[in-house]
N, C-alpha and C positions, 0 to 999 in steps of 0.2 A: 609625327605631326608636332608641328610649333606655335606658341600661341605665344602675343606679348603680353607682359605684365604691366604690376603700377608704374615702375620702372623704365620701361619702354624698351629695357631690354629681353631679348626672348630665351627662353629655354624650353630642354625637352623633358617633355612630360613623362616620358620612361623613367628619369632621373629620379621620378616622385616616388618609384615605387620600390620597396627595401628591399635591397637585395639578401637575400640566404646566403648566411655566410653559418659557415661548416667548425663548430668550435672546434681544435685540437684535443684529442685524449688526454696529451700531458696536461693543459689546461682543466680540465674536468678532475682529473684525478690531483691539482694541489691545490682545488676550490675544495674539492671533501677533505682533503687530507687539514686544512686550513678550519674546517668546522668541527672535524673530531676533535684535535688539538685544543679549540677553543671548548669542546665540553670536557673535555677530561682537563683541561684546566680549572675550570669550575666546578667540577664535583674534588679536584685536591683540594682544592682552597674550601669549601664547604662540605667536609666527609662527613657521612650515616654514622649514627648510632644505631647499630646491632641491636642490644637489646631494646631501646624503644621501635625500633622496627617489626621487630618480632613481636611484641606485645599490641603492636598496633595492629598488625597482621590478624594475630589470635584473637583479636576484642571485636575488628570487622567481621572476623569467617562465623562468632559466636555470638552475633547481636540478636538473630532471632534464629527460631526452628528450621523455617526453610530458607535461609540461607547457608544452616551448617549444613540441611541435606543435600545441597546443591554445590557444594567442598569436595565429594569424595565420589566415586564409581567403583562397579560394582560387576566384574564377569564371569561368566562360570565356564571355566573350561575343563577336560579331561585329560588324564597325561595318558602317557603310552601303557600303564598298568592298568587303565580303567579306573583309578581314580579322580573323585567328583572335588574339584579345588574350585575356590572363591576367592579371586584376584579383586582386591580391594587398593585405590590410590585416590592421589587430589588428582581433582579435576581440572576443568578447564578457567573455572570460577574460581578456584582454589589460587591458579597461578594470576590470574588478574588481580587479585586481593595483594599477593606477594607484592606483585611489581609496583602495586601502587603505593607500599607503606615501603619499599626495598630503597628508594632514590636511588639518584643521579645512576640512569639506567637509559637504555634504548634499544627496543624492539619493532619489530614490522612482519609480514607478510602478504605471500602474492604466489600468484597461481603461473606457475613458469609455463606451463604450454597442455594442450590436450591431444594425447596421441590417441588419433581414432581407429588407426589401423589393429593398435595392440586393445585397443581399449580401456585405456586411463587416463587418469587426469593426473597432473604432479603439481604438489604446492610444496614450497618453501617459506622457510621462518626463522628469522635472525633475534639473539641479543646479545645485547653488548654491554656487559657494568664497566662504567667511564671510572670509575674507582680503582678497581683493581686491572682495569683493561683486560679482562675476559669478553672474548670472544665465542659463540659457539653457533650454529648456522645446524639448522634439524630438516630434516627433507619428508615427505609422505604422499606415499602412490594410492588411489584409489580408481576402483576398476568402474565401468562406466557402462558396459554390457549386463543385460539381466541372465538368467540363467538359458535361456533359450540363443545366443548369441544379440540378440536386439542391442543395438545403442540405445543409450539414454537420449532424450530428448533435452530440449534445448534448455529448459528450465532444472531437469532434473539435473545436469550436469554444473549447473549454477550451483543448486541444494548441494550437490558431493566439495565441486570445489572448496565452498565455503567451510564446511567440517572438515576437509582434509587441512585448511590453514587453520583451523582452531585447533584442531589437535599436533601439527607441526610447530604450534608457536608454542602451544603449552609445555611442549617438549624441551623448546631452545629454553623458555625461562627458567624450569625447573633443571635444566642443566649448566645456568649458569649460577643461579642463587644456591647458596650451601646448602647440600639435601635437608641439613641440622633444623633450617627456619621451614622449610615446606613441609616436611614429617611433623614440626610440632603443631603450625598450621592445620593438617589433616588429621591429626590423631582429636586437639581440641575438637574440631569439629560433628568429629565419628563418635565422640565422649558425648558430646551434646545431644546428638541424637539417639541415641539407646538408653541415655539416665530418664529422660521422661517415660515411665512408668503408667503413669495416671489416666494417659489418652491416647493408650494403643487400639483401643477398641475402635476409635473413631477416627484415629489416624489410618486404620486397616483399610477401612471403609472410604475411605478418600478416595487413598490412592489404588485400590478395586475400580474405583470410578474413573481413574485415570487409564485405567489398561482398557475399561471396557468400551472405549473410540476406540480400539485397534482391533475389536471382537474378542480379547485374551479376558476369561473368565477367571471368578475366582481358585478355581479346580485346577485352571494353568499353571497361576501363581503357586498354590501349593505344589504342583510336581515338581515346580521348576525349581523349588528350594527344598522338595525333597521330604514335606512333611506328609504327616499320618494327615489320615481326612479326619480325624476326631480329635487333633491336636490343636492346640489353641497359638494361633500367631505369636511370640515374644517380640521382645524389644530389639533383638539381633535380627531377627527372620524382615520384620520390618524395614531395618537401617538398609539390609540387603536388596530388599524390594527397593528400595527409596532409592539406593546407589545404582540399580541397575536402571529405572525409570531418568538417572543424571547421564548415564553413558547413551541411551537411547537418543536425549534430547540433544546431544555434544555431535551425536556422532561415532562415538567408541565404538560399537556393535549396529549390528540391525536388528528387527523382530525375526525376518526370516530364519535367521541363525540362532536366536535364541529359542524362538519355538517354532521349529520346523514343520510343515504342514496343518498350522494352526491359521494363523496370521492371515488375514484377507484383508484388501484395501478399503479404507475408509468411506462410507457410503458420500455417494458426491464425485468422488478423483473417477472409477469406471463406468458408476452406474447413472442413472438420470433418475433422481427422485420425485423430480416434481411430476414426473408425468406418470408415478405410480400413487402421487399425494392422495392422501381421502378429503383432502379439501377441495377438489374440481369437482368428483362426484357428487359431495355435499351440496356446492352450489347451483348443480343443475335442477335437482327437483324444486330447492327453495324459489330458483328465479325465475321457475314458467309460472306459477297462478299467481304470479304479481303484473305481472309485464300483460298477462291474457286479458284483466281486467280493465286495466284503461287504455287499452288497444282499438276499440271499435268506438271507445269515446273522441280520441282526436278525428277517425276516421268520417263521423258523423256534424262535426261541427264546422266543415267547410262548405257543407250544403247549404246554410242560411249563410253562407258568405256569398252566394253567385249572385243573388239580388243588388250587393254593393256598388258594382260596376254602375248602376241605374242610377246615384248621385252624379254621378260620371256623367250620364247624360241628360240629365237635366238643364245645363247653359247653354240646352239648344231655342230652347224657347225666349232664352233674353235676345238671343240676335236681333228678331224684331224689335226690340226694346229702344234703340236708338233711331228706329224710325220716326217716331213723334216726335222726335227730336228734330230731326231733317224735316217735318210738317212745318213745326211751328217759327223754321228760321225764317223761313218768308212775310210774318208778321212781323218781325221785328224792322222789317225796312215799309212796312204801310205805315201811311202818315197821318195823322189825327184831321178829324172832321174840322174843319174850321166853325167859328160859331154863325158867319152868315152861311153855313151848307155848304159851300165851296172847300174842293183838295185844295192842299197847300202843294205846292210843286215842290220837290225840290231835285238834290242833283243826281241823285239818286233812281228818279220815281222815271217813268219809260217816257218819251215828248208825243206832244198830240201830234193828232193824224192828219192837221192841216199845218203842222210846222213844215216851215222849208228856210235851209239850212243860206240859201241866197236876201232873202231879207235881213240877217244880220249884216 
């Protein structure tokens, strides 16, 4: 279809519409290749200092308490002898910190695909110091079936993806910055949290409050680290509690696998509380002897309304009221007496009954 313009010339209107055009690979790849170039140009000409990197890193991860407890994680595995080992590293907050005081750096991740058949999810995560042009690329599968074969659902597969790229990214960063700045990063941070002394009591007591949303009591926590039931928490039992409560949050571990046959899900995710609440019971006996009482009162006050209707009929009796009206218009055409006795005629008034209409 063709329509003319201001021009008067016509064109088609398919013309308007942009065509898709299919950029070349070679093109894509020396438009990137044209932007690395230009960063690792700018991180030569502007190079990091190391040590204020590093100390800036350590002054971030030690600014307060719970940011050095949230530097380091915390797992407990068994080896093949049956021995009880506690895997302690930085975290995932630990390599954030890095990257951020490390410069002229670039990192990313992304969730490459979800095989439902196998049951996992794969995420990928890249960094790259324009400095030194290190490159390193970390990969991490996570399973997506519960123990019964069930898929995840659509959200929880969301929840995995997302800690499988936190902990695949933590990985590329920490493998491309010098283990030398991330170990001194984690150790500050681990020092930090075991020198306070003063407020293990209350620090215990928190994070007890923190397990107990997942049903894990305080009697878990001590198995789980192995102490006597008459033994008093230290500052190490603690940092351990505190690291394993950061891998939880990260992602590192689950509860299931930490305390197996403990663990039940969080009231709300299977159960329906509100319809076990003691606040609906409550409000039923409160809200019948209030509502009973003025109940038969609205009910009783529309009986002296039926009488209302009767003003209603009351403008029956003015109908007649513009009849005297209709009486009295005929007076207003009678003529005044004259003073010898005699009507005055006029044009008005009916002709006598000896007029005839042939004498005029």
């Amino acid at each position: 279809m063709s329509r003319p313009n201001t021009t008067g010339r016509e064109f088609d209107d398919n013309a308007l519409q942009p065509a898709t055009e299919v950029v070349p690979m070679e093109q894509i790849t020396a438009m990137e290749k044209a932007q690395i170039d230009q960063l690792v140009s700018t991180a030569k000409t502007y190079p990091r200092d190391v040590v204020k990197a590093k100390n800036s890193a350590v002054e971030m991860a030690t600014m307060d308490l719970d940011t050095a407890t949230s530097c380091f994680y915390t797992l407990k595995r068994t080896d093949k002898d049956g021995n009880v080992n506690f895997i302690e590293g930085p975290s995932i907050r630990c390599a954030e910190i890095v990257k951020s005081t490390w410069g002229n750096f670039r990192s990313g991740y992304r969730v490459m695909g979800v095989d439902k058949d196998n049951g996992e999810i794969v995420c990928q995560a890249f960094a790259h110091d324009l400095e030194s042009n290190v490159f390193v690329m970390a990969e991490e599968r996570r399973r997506i079936r519960t123990k019964s074969g069930r898929l995840y659902g659509s959200d929880m597969i969301n929840v995995t993806g997302r800690a499988g790229c936190q902990v695949a990214h933590r990985n590329a960063i920490m493998g491309v910055v010098p283990k030398s700045i991330g170990n001194a990063v984690f150790k500050a941070a681990h020092r930090m949290a075991t020198a306070d002394t003063a407020h293990v009591t209350k620090r215990w007591a928190k994070v007890c409050k923190f397990f107990s949303v997942w049903h894990i009591s305080e009697d878990h926590l001590r198995e789980w680290l192995g102490m006597a039931e008459d033994a008093e928490p230290g500052t190490q039992d603690l940092a351990r509690i505190q690291g394993l409560y950061t891998s939880l949050v990260d992602g590192e571990t689950a509860l299931e696998k930490e305390f197996p046959g403990v663990f039940r899900p969080v009231a709300g995710q299977d159960e329906e509380p509100p319809k076990e609440a003691p606040t609906v019971d409550d409000a039923k006996p409160a809200g019948k002897p209030e509502p009973s009482i003025p109940e038969p009162e609205p009910a009783g006050k529309p009986e002296p309304s039926i009488p209302e209707p009767e003003p209603a009929g009351k403008p029956e009796p003015s109908i007649p009221e513009p009849e005297p009206e209709t009486a009295e218009e005929p007076k207003e055409f009678e003529e005044p007496a004259a003073k010898n006795g005699k009507k005055k005629k006029s044009a008005l008034s009916p002709p006598d009954d000896d007029w005839n209409p042939s004498q005029e």
